[in-house]
Residue, then its C-alpha position, 0 to 999 in steps of 0.5 A: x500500500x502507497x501514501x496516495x493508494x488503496x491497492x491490492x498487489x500492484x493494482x491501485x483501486x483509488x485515492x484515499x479521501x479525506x475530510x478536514x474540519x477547520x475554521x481557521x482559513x490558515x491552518x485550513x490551508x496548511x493542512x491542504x497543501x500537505x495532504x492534497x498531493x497524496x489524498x483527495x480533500x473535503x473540507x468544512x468550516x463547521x461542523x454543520x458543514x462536517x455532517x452535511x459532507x459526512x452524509x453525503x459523501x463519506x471519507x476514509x479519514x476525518x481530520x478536526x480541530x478540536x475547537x472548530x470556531x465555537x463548536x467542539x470537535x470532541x462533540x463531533x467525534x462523540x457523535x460520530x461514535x454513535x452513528x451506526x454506519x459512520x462509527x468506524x470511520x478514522x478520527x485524527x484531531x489535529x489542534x494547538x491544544x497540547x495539555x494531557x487533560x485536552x488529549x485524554x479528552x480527544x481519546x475518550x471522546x473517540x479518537x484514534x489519533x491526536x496530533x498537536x500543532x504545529x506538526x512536521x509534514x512527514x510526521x502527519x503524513x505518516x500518521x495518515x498512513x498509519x489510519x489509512x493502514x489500520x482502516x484497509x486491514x479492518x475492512x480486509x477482515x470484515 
């Protein structure tokens, strides 16, 4: 398996998507330009925005913030531990906050990554490999 690929053997199968959730317009555009050569992007300013994505078109990975203007992303990965058909899906949050408190609260509310910012491209990079890795061999098993 590649950065950019699902595949089986040599056969690529497609482009892993990847929804960001982010109001802020610089941090937005950051994360974008690390990941927009690899991943297909969807982005959302709020977490209306996130769900309206989610049920229509749903990723293979969801990167948040976990303050998305003045909602929380630890609701939205509550909520999407709930939903019964999205509750599988790989939640990484990617945020300025950096306390354990703040980190502990992003796993108990259901994610599987946590990544403080500022963060080195590679490092994120990796990190998606890793979720996007995890993702294809639980659906390999199911």
């Amino acid at each position: 398996m590649t950065s950019t690929l699902l595949s089986i053997g040599k056969r690529p199968l497609r482009r892993f998507q990847v929804l960001i959730v982010e109001s802020d317009a610089g941090s937005l555009e950051s994360i974008k330009q690390a990941l927009v050569r690899d991943y297909l992007i969807q982005c959302a300013a709020t977490l209306s925005e996130a769900w309206i994505q989610l049920e229509t078109h749903t990723p293979d990975i969801l990167i948040s913030e976990l303050v998305v203007g003045q909602e929380s992303g630890l609701e939205l990965c509550r909520a999407i531990r709930e939903h019964p058909s999205l509750h599988h899906l790989p939640i990484m949050l990617l945020t300025s906050l950096a306390t354990i408190h703040d980190k502990v609260s992003g796993f108990e509310a259901g994610a599987d990554d946590y990544i403080v910012k500022p963060c080195d491209t590679r490092q994120l990079l990796a990190r998606i490999r890793l979720l996007a890795r995890i993702k294809h061999l639980e659906e390999r098993d199911n």
